[in-house]
TIMI-951190 format. One record per residue (C-alpha): residue number from 1; residue in one letter; y negated, z, x. Coordinates in pm, whole numbers, padded with zeros to 5 digits. Layout:
N
<site><num>NUM</num><residu>a</residu><y>Y</y><z>Z</z><x>X</x></site>
...
This chain:
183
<site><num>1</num><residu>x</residu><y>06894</y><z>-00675</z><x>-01517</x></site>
<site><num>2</num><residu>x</residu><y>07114</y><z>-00600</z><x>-01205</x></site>
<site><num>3</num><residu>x</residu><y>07215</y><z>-00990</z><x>-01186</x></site>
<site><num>4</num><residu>x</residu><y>06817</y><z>-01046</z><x>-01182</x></site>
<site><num>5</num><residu>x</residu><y>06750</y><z>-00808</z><x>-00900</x></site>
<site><num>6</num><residu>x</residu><y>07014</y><z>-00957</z><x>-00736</x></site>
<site><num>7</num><residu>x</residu><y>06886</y><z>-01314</z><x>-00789</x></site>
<site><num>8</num><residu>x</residu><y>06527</y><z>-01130</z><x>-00679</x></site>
<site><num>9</num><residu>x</residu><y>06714</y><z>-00947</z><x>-00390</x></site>
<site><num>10</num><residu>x</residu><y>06917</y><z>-01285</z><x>-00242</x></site>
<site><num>11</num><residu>x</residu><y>06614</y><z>-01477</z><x>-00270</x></site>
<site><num>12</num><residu>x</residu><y>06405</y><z>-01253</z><x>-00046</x></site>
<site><num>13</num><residu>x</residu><y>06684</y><z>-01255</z><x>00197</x></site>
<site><num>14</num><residu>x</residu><y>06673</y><z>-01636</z><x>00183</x></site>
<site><num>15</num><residu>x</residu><y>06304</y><z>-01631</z><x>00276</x></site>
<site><num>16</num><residu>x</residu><y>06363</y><z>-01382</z><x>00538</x></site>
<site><num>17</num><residu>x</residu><y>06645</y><z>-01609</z><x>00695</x></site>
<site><num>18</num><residu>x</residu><y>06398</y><z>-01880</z><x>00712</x></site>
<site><num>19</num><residu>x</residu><y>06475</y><z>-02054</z><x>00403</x></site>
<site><num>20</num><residu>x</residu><y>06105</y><z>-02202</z><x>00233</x></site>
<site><num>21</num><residu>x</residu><y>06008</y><z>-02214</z><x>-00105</x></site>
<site><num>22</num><residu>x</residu><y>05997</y><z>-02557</z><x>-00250</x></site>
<site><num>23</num><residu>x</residu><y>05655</y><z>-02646</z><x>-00231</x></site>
<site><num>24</num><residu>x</residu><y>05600</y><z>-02644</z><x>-00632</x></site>
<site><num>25</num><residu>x</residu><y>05727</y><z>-02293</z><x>-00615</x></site>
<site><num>26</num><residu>x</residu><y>05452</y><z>-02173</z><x>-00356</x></site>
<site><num>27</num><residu>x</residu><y>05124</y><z>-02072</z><x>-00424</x></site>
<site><num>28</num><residu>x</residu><y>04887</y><z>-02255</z><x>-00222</x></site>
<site><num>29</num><residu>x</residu><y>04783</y><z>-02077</z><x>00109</x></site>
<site><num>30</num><residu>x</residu><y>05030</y><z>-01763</z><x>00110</x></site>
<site><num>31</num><residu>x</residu><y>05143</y><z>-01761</z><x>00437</x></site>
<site><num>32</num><residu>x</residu><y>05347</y><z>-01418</z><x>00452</x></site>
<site><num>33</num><residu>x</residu><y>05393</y><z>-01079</z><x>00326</x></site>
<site><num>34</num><residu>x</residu><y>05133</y><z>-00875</z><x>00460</x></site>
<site><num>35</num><residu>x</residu><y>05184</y><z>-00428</z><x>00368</x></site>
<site><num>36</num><residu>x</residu><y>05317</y><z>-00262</z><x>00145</x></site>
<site><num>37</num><residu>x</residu><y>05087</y><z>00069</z><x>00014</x></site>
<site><num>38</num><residu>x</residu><y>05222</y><z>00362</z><x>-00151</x></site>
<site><num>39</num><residu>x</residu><y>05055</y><z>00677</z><x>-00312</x></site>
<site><num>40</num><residu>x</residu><y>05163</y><z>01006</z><x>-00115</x></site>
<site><num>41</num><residu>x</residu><y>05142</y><z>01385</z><x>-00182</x></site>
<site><num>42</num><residu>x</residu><y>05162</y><z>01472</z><x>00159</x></site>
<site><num>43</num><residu>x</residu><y>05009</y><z>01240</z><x>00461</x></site>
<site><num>44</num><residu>x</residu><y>05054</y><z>01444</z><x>00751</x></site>
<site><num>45</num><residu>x</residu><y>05412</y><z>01501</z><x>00647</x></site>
<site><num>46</num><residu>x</residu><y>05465</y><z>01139</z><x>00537</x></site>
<site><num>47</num><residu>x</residu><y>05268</y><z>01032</z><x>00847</x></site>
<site><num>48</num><residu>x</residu><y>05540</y><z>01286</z><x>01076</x></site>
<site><num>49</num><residu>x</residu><y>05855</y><z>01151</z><x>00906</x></site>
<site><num>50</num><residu>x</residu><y>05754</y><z>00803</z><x>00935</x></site>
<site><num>51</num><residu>x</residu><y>05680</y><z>00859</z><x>01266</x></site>
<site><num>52</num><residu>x</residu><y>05949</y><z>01041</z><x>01376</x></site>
<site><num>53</num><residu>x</residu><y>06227</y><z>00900</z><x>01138</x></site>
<site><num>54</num><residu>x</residu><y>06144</y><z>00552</z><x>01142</x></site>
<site><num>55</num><residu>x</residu><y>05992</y><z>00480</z><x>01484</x></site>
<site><num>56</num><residu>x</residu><y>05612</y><z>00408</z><x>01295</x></site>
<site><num>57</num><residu>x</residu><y>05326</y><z>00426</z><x>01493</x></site>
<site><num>58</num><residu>x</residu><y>05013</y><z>00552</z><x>01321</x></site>
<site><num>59</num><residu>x</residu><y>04725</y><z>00237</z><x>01314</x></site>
<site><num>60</num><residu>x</residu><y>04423</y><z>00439</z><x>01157</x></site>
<site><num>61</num><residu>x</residu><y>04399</y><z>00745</z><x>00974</x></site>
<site><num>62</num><residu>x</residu><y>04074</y><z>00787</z><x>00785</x></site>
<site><num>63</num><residu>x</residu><y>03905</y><z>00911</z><x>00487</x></site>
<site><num>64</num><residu>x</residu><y>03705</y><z>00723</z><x>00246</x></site>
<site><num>65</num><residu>x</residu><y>03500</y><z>00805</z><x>-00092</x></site>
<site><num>66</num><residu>x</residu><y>03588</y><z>00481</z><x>-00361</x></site>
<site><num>67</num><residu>x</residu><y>03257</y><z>00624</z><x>-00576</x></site>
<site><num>68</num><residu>x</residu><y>02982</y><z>00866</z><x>-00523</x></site>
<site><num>69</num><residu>x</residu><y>03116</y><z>01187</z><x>-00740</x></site>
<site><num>70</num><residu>x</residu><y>03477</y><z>01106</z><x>-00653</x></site>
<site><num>71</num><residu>x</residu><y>03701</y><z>01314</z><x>-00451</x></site>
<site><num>72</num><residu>x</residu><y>03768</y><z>01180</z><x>-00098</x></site>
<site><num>73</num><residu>x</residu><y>04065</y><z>00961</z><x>-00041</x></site>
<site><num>74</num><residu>x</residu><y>04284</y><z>00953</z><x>00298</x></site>
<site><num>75</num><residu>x</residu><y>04427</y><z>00680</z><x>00435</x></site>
<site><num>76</num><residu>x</residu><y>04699</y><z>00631</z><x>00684</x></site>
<site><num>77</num><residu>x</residu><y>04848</y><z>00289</z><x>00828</x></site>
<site><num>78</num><residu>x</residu><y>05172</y><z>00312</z><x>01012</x></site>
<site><num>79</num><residu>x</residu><y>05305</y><z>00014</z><x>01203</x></site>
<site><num>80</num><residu>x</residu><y>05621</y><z>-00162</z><x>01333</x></site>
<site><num>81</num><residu>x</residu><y>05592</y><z>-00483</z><x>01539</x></site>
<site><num>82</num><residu>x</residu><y>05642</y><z>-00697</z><x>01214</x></site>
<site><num>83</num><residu>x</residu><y>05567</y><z>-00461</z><x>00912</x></site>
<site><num>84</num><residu>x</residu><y>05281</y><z>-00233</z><x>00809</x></site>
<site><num>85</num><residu>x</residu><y>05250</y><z>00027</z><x>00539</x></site>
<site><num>86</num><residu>x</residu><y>04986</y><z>00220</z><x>00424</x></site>
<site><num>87</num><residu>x</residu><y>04964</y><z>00549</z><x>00268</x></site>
<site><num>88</num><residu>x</residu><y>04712</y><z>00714</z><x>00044</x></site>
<site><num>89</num><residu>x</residu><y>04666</y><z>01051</z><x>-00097</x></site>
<site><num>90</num><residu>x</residu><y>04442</y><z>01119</z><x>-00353</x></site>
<site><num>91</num><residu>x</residu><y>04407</y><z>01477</z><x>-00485</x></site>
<site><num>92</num><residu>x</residu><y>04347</y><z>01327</z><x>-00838</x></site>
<site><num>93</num><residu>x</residu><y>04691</y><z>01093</z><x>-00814</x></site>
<site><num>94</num><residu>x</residu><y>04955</y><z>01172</z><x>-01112</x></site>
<site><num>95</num><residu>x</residu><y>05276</y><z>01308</z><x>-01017</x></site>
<site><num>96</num><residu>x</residu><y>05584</y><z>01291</z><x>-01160</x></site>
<site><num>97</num><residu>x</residu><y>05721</y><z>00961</z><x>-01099</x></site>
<site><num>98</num><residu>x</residu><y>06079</y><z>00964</z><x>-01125</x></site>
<site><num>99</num><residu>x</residu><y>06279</y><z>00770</z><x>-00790</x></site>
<site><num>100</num><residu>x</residu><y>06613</y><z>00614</z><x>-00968</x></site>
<site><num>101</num><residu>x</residu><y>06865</y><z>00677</z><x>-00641</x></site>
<site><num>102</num><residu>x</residu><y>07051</y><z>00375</z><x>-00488</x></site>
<site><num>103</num><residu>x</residu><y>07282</y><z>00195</z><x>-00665</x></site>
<site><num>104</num><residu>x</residu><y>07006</y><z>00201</z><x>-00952</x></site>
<site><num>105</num><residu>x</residu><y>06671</y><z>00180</z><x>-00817</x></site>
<site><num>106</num><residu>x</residu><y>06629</y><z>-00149</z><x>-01069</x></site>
<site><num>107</num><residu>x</residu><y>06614</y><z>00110</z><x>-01385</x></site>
<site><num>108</num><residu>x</residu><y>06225</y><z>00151</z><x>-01283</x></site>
<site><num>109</num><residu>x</residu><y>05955</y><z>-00058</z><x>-01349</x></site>
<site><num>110</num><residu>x</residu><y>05690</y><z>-00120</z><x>-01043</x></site>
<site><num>111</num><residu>x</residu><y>05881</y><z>-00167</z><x>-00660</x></site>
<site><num>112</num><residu>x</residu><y>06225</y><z>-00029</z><x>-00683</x></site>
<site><num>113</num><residu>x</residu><y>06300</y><z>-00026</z><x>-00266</x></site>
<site><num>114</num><residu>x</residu><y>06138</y><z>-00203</z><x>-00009</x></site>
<site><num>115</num><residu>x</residu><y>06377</y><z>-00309</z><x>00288</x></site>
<site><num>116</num><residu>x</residu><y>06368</y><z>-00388</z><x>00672</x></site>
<site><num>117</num><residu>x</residu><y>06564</y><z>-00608</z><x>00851</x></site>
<site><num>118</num><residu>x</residu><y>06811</y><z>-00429</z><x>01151</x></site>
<site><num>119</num><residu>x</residu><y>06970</y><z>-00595</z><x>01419</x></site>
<site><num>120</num><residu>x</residu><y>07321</y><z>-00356</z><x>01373</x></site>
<site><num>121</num><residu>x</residu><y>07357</y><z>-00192</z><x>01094</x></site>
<site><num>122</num><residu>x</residu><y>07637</y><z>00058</z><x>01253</x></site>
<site><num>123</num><residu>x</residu><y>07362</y><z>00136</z><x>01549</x></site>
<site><num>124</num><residu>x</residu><y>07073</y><z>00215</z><x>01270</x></site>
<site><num>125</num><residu>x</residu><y>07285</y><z>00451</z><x>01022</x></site>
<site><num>126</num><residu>x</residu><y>07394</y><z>00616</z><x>01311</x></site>
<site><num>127</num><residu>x</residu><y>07055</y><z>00676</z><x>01413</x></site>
<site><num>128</num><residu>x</residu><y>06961</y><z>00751</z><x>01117</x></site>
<site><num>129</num><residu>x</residu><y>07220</y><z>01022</z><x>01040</x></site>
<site><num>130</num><residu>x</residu><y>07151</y><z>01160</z><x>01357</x></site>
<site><num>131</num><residu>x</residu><y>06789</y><z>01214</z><x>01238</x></site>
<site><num>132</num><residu>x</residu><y>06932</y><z>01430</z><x>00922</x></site>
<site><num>133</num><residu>x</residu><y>06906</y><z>01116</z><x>00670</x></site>
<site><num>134</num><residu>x</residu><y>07152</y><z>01093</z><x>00413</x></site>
<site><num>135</num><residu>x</residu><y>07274</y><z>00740</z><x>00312</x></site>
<site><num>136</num><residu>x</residu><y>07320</y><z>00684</z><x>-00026</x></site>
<site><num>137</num><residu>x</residu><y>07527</y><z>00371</z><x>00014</x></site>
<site><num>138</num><residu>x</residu><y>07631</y><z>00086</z><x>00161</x></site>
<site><num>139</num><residu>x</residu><y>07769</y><z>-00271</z><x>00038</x></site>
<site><num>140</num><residu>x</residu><y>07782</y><z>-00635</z><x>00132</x></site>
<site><num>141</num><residu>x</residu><y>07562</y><z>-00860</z><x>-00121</x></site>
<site><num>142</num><residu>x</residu><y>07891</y><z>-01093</z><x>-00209</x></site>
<site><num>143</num><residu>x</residu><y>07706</y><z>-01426</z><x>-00252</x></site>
<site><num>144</num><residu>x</residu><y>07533</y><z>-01374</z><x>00109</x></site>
<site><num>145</num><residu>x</residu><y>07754</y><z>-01167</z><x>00295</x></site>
<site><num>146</num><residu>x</residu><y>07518</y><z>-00938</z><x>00457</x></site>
<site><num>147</num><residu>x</residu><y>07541</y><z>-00571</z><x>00499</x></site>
<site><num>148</num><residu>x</residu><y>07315</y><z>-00338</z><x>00315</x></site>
<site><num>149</num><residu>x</residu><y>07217</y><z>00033</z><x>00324</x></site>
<site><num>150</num><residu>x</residu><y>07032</y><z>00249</z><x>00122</x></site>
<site><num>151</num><residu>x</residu><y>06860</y><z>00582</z><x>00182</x></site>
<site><num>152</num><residu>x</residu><y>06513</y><z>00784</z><x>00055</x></site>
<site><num>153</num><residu>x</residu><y>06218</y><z>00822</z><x>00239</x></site>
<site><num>154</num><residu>x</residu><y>06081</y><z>01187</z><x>00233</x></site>
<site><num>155</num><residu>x</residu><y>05898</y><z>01102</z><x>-00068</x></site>
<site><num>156</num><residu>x</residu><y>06188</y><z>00978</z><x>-00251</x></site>
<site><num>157</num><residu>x</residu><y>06132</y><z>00614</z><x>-00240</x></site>
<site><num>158</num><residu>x</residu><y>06381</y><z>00394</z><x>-00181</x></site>
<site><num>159</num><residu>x</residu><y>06489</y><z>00195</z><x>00122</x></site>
<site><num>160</num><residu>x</residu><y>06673</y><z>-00070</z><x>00187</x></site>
<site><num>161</num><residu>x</residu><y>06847</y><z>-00173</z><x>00531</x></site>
<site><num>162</num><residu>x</residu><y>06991</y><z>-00555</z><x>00613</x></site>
<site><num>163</num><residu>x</residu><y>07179</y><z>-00682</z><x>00871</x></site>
<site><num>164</num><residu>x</residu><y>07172</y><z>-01041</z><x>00804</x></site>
<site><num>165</num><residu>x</residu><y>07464</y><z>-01219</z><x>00886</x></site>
<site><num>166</num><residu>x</residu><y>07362</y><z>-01628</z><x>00975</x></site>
<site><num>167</num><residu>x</residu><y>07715</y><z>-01732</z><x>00877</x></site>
<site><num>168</num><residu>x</residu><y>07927</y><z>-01749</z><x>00574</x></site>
<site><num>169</num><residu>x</residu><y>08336</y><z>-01617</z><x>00523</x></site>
<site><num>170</num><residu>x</residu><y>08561</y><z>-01343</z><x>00665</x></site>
<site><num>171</num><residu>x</residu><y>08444</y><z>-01161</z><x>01025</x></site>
<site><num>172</num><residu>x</residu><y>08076</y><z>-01309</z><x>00997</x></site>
<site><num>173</num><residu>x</residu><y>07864</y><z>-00971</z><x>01014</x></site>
<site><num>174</num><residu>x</residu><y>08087</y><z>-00685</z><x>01135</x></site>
<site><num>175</num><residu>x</residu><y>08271</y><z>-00455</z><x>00895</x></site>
<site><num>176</num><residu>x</residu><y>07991</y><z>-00161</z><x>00705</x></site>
<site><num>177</num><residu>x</residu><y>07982</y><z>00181</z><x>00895</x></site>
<site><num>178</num><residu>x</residu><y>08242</y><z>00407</z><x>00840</x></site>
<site><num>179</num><residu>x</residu><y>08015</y><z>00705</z><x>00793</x></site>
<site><num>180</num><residu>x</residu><y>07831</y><z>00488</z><x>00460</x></site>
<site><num>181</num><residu>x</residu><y>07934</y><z>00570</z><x>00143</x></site>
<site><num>182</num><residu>x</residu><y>07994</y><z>00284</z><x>-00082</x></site>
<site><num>183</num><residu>x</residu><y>08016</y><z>00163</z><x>-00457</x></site>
């Protein structure tokens, strides 16, 4: 399982280095990767942390009723320049899911971390840190050489940070944070 998630997790980072499917591999007309949406118990808290954490800036914020009888839903969509999420809560949503903790996020089924690309890795675990997040680790992926993070959002999901490094070998991306714990 972890050598499949990090097959999974090396060929994302290919893609996000510019590296294209072959063109049997890709379905016809998928251009990009578009959101991400994720279930909530708070949105004004998840809304403030996102904000506030991770430099999101709020798109919409509505609320909508799926079918007559139902309970209303809200709806949030944060923004960065290149990535969108959006959040519902739903007063009839289950609880309970259980958030496996970096190094073993891959011991759930469904989306195990989502990640976003940094320019420093250093700069953004400082800044993060500063902001009261704890890291739960850091490591270079081996076969690509780039530095990784991990930390959990408010709501306990897991997130990912890359600096990708464009070359291979020794002194390529600079050496992980000293203040990131590792494995």
């Amino acid at each position: 399982m972890a050598t499949t998630m990090l097959a999974i997790t090396l060929a994302l980072l290919g893609m996000a280095c510019g590296s294209a499917l072959p063109q049997s591999a890709a379905m016809a007309g998928i251009k990009s990767y578009n959101k991400v949406t994720m279930s909530v118990p708070h949105l004004n808290h998840t809304e403030e942390w996102y904000h506030d954490t991770l430099g999101f800036e709020t798109v919409a914020k509505t609320t909508v009723v799926l079918r007559m009888g139902e309970q209303p839903i809200q709806l949030l969509l944060m923004k960065l320049p290149d990535t969108e999420i959006e959040f519902i809560q739903d007063p009839s949503a289950a609880g309970g899911v259980v958030h496996a903790p970096a190094p073993h996020q891959y011991r759930i089924f469904g989306i195990s971390q989502f990640s976003f690309i940094v320019d420093s890795l250093e700069a953004s675990v400082g800044s993060l840190r500063k902001r009261g997040v704890i890291m739960d680790f850091c490591s270079k992926i081996d076969a690509t050489g780039h530095n990784i993070s991990f930390f959990q959002d408010l709501n306990g999901n897991v997130v990912q940070l890359v600096e990708l490094c464009r070359c291979k070998g020794e002194g390529c991306c600079p050496s992980l944070p000293d203040s990131c714990p590792s494995v």
